[in-house]
C-alpha positions as CSV (number, residue, x, y, z in Angstrom):
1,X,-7.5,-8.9,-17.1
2,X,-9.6,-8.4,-13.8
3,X,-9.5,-6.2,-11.1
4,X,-10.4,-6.4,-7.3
5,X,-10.6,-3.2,-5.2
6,X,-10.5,-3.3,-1.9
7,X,-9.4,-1.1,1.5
8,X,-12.4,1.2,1.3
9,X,-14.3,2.4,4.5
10,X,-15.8,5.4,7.0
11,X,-13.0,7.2,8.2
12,X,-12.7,10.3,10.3
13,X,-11.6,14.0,8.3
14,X,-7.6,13.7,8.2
15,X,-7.1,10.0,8.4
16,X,-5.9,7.8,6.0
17,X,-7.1,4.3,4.0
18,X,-4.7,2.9,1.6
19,X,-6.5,1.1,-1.2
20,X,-5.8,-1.9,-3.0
21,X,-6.0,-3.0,-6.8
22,X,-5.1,-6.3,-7.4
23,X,-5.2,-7.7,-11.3
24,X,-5.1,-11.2,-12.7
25,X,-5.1,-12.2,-16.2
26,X,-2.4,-10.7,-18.9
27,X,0.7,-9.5,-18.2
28,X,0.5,-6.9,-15.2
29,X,3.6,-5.4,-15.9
30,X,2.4,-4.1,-19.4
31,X,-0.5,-1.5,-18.2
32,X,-1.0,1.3,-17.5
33,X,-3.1,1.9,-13.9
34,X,-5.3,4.1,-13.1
35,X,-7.5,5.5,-10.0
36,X,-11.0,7.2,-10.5
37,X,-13.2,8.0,-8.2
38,X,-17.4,8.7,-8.4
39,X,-19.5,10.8,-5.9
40,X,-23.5,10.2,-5.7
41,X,-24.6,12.6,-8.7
42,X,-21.8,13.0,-10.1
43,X,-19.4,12.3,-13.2
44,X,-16.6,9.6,-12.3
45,X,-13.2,11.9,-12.3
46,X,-9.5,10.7,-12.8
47,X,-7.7,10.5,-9.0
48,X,-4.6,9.5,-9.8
49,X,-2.4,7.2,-13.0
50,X,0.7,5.2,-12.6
51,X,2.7,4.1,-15.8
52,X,3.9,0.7,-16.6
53,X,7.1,0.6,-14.8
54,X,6.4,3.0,-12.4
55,X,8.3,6.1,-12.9
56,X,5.3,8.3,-13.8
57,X,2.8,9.3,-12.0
58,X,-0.1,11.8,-12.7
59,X,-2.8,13.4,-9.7
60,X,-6.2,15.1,-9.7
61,X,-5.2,19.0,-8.3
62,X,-7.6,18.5,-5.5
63,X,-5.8,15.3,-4.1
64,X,-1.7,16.4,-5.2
65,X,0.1,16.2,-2.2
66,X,-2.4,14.7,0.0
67,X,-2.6,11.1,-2.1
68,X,-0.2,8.3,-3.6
69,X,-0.3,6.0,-6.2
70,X,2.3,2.8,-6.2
71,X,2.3,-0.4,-8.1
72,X,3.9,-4.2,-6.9
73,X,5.0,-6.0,-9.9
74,X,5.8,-9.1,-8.0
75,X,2.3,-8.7,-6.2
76,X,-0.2,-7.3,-9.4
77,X,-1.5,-4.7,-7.4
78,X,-1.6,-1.4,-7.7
79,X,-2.2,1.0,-4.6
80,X,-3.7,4.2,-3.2
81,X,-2.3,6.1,-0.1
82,X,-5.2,8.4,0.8
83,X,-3.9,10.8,3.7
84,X,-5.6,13.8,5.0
85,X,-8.6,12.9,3.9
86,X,-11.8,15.4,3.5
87,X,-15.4,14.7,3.4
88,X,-15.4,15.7,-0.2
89,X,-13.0,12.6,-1.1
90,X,-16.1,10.4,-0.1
91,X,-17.0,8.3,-3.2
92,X,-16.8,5.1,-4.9
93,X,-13.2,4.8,-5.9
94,X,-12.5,2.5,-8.8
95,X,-9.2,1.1,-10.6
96,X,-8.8,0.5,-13.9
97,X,-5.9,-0.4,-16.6
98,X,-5.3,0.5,-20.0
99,X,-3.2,-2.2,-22.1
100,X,-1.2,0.9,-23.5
101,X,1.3,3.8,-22.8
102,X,0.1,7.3,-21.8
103,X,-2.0,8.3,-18.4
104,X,-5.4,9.8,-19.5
105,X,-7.7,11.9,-17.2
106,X,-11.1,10.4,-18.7
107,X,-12.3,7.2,-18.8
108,X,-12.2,6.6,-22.4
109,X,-9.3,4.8,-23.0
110,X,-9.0,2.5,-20.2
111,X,-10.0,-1.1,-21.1
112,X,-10.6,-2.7,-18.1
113,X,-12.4,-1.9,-13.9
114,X,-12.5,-2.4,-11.2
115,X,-15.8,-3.2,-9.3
116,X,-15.3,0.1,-6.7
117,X,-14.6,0.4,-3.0
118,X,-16.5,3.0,-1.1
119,X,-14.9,5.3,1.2
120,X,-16.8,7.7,3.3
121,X,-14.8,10.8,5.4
122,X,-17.2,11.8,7.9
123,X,-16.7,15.4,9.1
């Protein structure tokens, strides 16, 4: 499968970007999706998971309440709806799918990325 990010950019602290993922290849339906996100120096961390149909949804603490994640069957994408934004949510933000059930917080078992939007909160 591949995946296309997009809907990254410089935004103002407490506005909002909604990001797109948008897969091609196997079944959509069938993965799991996943948000991560990787600041200059640092480790990539887990934003945010969707499962397969939709009905479960996992969030980083720092981002719960503030972010959503959504999927489109009929579309392949999956989204991000980044509200209230802070400068510390500036980073690379990345999707990715696992071809199996179960969100995970690391990177590990997720099989395919995204090539990463940037978005940058200036303060």
């Amino acid at each position: 499968v591949q995946l296309q990010a997009s809907g990254g950019g410089l935004v103002q602290t407490g506005g909002s970007l909604r990001l797109s993922c948008a897969a091609s290849g196997r079944t959509f339906s069938s993965y799991t999706m996943g948000w991560f996100r990787q600041a200059p120096g640092k480790e990539r961390e887990f934003v945010a998971g969707i499962n397969w149909s939709g009905t479960s949804t996992q969030y980083a603490d720092s981002v719960k309440g503030r972010f959503t994640i959504s999927r489109d069957g009929a579309k392949n994408t999956v989204y991000l709806q980044m509200n209230s934004l802070k400068p510390e949510d500036t980073a690379v933000y990345f999707c990715a799918a696992r071809y199996q059930p179960g969100i995970y917080t690391y990177t590990g078992p997720y099989d395919y990325w995204g090539q990463g939007t940037l978005v940058t909160v200036s303060s």
